[in-house]
ROMARMAR-182356 format. One record per residue (C-alpha): residue in one letter; x, y, z. Coordinates in steps of 0.001 Angstrom, whole numbers, padded with zeros to 6 digits, always signed. Each point is the difference from the previous one (the first is absolute). Layout:
% ROMARMAR-182356
aXYZ ...
END
This chain:
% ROMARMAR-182356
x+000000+000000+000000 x+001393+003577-000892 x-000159+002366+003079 x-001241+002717-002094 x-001577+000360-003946 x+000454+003209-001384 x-002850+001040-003011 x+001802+002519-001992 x+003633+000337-001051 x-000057+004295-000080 x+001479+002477+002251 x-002036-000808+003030 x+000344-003690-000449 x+004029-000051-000685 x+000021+002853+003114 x-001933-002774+002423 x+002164-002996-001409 x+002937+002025+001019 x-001093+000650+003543 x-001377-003375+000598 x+003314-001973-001681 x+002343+002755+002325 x-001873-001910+002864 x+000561-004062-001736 x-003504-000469-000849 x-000986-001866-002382 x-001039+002161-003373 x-002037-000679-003229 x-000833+002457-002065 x-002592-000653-003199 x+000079+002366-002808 x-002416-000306-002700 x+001822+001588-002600 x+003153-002339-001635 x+002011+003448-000536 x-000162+003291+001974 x-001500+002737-001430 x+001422+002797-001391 x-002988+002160+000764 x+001701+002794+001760 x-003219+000626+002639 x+002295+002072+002607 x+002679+002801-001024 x+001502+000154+003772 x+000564-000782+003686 x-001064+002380+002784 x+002341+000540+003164 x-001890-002668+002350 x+000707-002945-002291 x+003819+001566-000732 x+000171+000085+003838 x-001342-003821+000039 x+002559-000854-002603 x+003046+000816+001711 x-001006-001812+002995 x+000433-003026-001604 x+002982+001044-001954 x-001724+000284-003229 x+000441+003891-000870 x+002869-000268-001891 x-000939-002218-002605 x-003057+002050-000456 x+001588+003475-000182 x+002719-001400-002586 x-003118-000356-002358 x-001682+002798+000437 x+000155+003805+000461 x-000652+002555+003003 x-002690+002927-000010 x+000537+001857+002918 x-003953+001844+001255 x-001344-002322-002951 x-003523-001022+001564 x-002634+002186-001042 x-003263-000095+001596 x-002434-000242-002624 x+002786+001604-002726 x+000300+003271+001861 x+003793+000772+000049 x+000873+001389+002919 x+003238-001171+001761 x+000462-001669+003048 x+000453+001695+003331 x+003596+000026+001308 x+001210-002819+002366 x-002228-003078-000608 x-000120-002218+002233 x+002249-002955-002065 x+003341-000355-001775 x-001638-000690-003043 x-002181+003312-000723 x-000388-000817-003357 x-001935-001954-002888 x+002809-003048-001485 x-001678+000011-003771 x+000224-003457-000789 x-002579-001957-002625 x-001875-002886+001477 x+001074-002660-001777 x+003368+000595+001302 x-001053+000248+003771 x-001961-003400-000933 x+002993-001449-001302 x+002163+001056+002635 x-002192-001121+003083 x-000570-002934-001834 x+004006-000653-000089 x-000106+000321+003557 x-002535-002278+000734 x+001641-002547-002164 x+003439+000450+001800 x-001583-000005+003892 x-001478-003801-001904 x-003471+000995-000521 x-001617-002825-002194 x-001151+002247-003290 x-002677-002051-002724 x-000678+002171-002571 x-003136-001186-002486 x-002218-001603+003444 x-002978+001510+000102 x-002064-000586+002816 x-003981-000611-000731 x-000783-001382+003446 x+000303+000053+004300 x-001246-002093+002521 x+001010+000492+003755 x-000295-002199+003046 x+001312-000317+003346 x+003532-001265-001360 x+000340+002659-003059 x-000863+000761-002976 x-000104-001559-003759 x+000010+001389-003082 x-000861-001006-003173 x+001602+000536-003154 x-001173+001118-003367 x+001819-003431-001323 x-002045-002579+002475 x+002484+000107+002920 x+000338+000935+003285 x+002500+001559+002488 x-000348-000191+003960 x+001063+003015+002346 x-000206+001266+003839 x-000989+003369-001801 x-000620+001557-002864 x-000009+003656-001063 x-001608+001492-002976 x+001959+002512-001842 x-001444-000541-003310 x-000959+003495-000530 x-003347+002260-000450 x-001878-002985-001710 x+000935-002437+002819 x-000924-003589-000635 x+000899-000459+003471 x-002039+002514+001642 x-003342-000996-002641 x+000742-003415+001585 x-000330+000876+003570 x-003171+002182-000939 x+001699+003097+001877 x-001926+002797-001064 x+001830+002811-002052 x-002014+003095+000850 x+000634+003424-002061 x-000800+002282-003169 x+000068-001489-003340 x+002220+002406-002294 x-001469+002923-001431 x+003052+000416-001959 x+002038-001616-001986 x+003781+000768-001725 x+002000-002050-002779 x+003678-000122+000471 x+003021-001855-002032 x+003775+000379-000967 x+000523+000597-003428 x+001515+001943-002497 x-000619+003483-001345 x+001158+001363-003123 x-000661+003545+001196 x+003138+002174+001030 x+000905-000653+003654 x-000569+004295+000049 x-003314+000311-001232 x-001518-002820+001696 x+001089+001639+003632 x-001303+003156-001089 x-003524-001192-001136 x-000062-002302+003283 x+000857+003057+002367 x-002958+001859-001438 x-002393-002776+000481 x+000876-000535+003562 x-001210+003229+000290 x-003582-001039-000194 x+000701-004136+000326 x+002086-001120+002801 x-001006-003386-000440 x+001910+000243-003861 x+003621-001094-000230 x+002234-000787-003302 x+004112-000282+000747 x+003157-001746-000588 x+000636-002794+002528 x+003415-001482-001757 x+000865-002384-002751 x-001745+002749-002916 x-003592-000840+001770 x-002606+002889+001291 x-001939-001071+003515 x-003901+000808-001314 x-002798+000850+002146 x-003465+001155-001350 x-003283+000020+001342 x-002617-002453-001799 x-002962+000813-002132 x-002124-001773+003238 x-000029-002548+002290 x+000554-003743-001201 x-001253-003371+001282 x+002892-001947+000253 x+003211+001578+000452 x+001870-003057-000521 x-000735+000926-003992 x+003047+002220-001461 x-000838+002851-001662 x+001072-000112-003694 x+002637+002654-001055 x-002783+001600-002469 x-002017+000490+003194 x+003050+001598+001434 x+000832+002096-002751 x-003502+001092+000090 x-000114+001469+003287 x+003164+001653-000108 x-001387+001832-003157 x-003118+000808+001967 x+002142+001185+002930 x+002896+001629-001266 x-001017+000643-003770 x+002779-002432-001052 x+000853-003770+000232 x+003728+001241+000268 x+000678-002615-003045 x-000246-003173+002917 x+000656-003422-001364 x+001715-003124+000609 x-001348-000314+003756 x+001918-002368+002533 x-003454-000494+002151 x-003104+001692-000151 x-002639-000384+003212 x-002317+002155+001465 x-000937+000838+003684 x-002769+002096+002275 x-000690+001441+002797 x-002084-002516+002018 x+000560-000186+003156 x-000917-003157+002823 x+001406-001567+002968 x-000522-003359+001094 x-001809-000361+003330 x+002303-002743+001458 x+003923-000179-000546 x-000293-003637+001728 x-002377-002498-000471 x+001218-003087+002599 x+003270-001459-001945 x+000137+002639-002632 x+000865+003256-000364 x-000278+002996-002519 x+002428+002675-000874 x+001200+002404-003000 x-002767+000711-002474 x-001701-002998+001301 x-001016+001651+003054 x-000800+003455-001525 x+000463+001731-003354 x-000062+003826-000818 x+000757+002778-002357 x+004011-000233-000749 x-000317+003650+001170 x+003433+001021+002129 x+001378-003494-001201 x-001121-001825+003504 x-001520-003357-001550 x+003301-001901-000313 x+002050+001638+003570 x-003269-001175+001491 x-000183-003665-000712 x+003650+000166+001127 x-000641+001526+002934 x-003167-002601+000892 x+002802-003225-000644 x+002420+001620+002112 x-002756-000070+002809 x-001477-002756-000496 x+003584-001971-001128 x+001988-000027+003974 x-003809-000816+001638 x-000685-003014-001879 x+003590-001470+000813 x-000321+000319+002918 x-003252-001536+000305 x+001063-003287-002191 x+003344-000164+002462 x-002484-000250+003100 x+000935+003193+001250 x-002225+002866-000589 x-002128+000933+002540 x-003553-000171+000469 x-002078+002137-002922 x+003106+000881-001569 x-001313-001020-003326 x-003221+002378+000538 x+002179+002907+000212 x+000261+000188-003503 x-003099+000087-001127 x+000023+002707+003032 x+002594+002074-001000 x-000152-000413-003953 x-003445+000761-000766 x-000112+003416+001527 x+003065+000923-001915 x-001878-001767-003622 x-002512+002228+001060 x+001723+003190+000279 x+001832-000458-003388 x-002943-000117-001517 x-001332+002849+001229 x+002671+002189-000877 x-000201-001684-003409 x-003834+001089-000395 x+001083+003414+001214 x+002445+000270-002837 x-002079-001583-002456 x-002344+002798+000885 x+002350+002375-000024 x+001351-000760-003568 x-003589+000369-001332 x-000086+002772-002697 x-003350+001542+000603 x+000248+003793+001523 x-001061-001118+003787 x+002970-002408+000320 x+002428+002727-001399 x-001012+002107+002252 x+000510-002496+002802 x+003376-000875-001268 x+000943+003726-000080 x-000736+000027+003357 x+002253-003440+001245 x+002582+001745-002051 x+000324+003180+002461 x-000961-002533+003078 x+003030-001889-001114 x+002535+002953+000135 x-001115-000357+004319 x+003063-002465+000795 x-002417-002204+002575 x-002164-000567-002822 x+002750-000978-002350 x+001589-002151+002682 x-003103-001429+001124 x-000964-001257-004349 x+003767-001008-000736 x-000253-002228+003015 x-003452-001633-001449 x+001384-000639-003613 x+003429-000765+001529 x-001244-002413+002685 x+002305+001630+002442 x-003148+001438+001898 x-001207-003686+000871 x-000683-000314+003908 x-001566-003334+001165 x-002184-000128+002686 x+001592-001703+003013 x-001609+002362+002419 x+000894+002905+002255 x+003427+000881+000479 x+002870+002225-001608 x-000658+001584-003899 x+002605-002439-001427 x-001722-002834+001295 x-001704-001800-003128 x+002004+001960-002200 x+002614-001342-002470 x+004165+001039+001598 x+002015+002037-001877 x+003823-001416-000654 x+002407+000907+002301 x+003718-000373+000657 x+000432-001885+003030 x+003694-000117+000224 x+000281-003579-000576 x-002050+000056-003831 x-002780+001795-000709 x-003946-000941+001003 x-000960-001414-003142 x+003338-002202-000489 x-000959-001359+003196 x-003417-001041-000589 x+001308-002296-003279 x-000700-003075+001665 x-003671+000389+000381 x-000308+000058+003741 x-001220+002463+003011 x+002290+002364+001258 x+000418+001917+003293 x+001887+003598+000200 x+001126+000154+002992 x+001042+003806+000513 x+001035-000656+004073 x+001216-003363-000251 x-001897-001669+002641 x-002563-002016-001699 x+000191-003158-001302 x-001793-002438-002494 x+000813-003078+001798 x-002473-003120-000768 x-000420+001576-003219 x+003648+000316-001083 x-000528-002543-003047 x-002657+002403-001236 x+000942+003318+000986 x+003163+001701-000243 x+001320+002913+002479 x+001838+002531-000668 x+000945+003670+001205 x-002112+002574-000314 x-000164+003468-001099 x-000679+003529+001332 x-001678+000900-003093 x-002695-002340+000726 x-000975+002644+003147 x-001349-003677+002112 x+002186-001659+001740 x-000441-003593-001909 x-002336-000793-002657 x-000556-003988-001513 x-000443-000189-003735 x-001668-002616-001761 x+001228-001885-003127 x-001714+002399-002208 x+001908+002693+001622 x-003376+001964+002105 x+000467+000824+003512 x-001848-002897+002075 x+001014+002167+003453 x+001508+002826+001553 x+000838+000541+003377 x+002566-000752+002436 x-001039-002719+002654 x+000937-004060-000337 x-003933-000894+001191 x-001069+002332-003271 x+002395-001295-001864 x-000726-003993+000458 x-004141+000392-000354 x+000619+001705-004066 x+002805-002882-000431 x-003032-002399+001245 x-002044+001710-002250 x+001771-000222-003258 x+002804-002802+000551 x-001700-002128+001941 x+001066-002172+003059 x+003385+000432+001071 x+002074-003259-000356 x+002419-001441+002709 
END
């Protein structure tokens, strides 16, 4: 029996392999598709998953690929920079196209051991007391502890279950593609500045190997989706749009995509979980949807470990459904605020006029850069100091900096007096001296780097390592 089956070989699946294989579980991951795609359905990654990156020593290999845009994140396109001194080392957008973040995760996965099949496409599940089995599009079936759905907005796993997907259908809909434009470079950024005048949601430029990035709102809303427009259709629109097809031919890809928006109700259903587009889809508006699913494996990713090693405390699998959802939740609401925002009637103008002065107020920069970002994520753990909840900024601690330290996947105490200790949960937590900067005299970190406590007194200290670590051993 495989510990744990992974539906979907994407970002969020390769990210939750990762975690899970850093902790020896047992991984298998079923892709669909025989090849990856070369669909390029993200342009970058946001500070929180840059942060989450270089705490498992992955950030280099990602930034050799890919280029930095310092204040890059625009809440619903309105370019404004950032305010001075965010709160991370990596204040900036890493450019990088998706298929190259898949391909790298999925490099990692492969090297932690991770058990990849591409062309298995799962068609069934069936839980009990002992697991769960799926079935197989070619008549077999695979046995697991647990089993997590990352299979994307049209989730076989989640229509399975029968978790409800509640939300807006799209009331708008864009073709995009890579292709080639026999238009002078020029002229085509000077027609495509004077459109996004009027049409934010319009986009033609060069994006490497002689191809243009295009982006073009529909003639209406489609049925399915999953149909590709045809480049006539494209060319179409852009004439419609811009007054000019820019000369577009030989496309790479061609697909289309709207702005419906739904959450599922549950991110766990007993054995099975939910998370990436599975669990909630959205309006690529700030360029959340792929640092999100990231963000939900490397949640979900240290929890489950430590439940299939017969450690993890009590309800430790509830908390992320707990702490997930409300952040699911919050992304799309920003995302309908945008969408809203990029609406070209007068009334939404106006309103965007208006977020354009609010956003020159540095608390209400600070306060958007930190939803798009993720750096403004606080989970609830309940009263105590602000950082508690909140994600840790890397530090140098004399000895390595924070986020070398936490490469091993485990808990960690900073210990800024040097009288605590982590004994009984030494082979799951590592101690280490503290810092000033923190401004509490110890804090405990968990293995996706938030602060679990803060305080100053062993008693505190051992009910949060109860908690989140469990029992303590010996």
């Amino acid at each position: 029996m495989t510990e744990v089956i992974i539906a979907g070989g994407g970002p969020t699946g390769m990210m939750l392999a990762g975690e899970l294989r850093l902790h020896d579980v047992d991984v298998l991951v079923l892709e669909r598709e025989i090849e990856p795609t070369k669909q390029v359905r993200s342009l970058g990654l946001h500070a929180r998953s840059l942060e989450i990156l270089d705490q498992r020593g992955l950030l280099e290999r990602f930034l050799a690929h890919g280029t930095r845009h310092p204040g890059a994140g625009h809440f619903a396109g309105i370019d404004k920079p950032w305010p001075e001194h965010l709160d991370s080392a990596h204040a900036y957008v890493l450019g990088i196209p998706q298929p190259i973040t898949d391909r790298l995760l999925a490099e990692h996965a492969a090297e932690e051991g991770a058990d990849i099949r591409r062309g298995s496409e799962l068609v069934a599940v069936c839980e009990d007391e002992g697991g769960v089995t799926v079935g197989l599009a070619d008549g077999s079936a695979l046995r697991a502890r647990y089993l997590v759905g990352c299979d994307g907005g049209r989730s076989t796993v989640r229509k399975l279950l029968g978790v409800a997907f509640p939300g807006e259908p799209a009331r708008t809909e864009w073709l995009r593609g890579e292709m080639e434009a026999s238009m002078p470079p020029d002229e085509v950024a000077g027609i495509v500045d004077e459109v996004r005048r009027t049409q934010k949601g319009f986009g033609v430029g060069p994006v490497g190997d002689g191809l243009y990035g295009v982006v073009v709102p529909a003639g209406g809303v489609t049925e399915d989706r999953a149909i590709a427009p045809t480049l006539e259709e494209v060319k179409r629109q852009l004439r419609a749009v811009a007054g000019t097809d820019f000369g577009v031919h030989s496309p790479r890809w061609l697909s289309r995509f709207g702005d419906a928006t739904h959450q599922a109700e549950r991110y766990r259903v007993g054995r099975t979980f939910l998370a990436g587009d599975a669990a909630h889809v959205h309006p690529p508006l700030g360029g959340q949807g792929l640092n999100l699913g990231i963000q939900d494996s490397y949640n979900l990713g240290w929890k489950l470990a430590a439940e299939i090693d017969g450690r993890a405390p009590e309800g430790l699998l509830d908390t992320y459904h707990a702490e997930r959802h409300p952040v699911g939740a919050d992304v799309l609401d920003n995302t309908r605020a945008q969408s809203e925002l990029l609406s070209p009637g007068p009334g939404p103008r106006a309103v965007r006029r208006l977020m354009a002065e609010l956003m020159d107020f540095e608390d209400v920069s600070r306060h958007l850069v930190g939803k798009i970002t993720a750096l403004g994520v606080r989970y609830d753990f309940g009263p105590g100091p602000e950082l508690l909840g909140r994600r840790l900024r890397d530090l140098d601690l004399g000895r390595g900096r924070l986020y070398e330290l936490m490469r091993g996947g485990r808990g960690l105490l900073l210990d800024g007096a040097g009288t605590l200790s982590v004994a009984g949960w030494a082979d799951r937590v590592d101690r280490v001296d503290g810092s000033a900067e923190l401004g509490v005299p110890a804090v405990v970190l968990r293995p996706d780097g938030h602060v679990a406590w803060a305080g100053g007194d062993q008693a505190g200290l051992e009910v949060q390592l109860r908690r989140w670590f469990g029992s303590p051993t010996g």
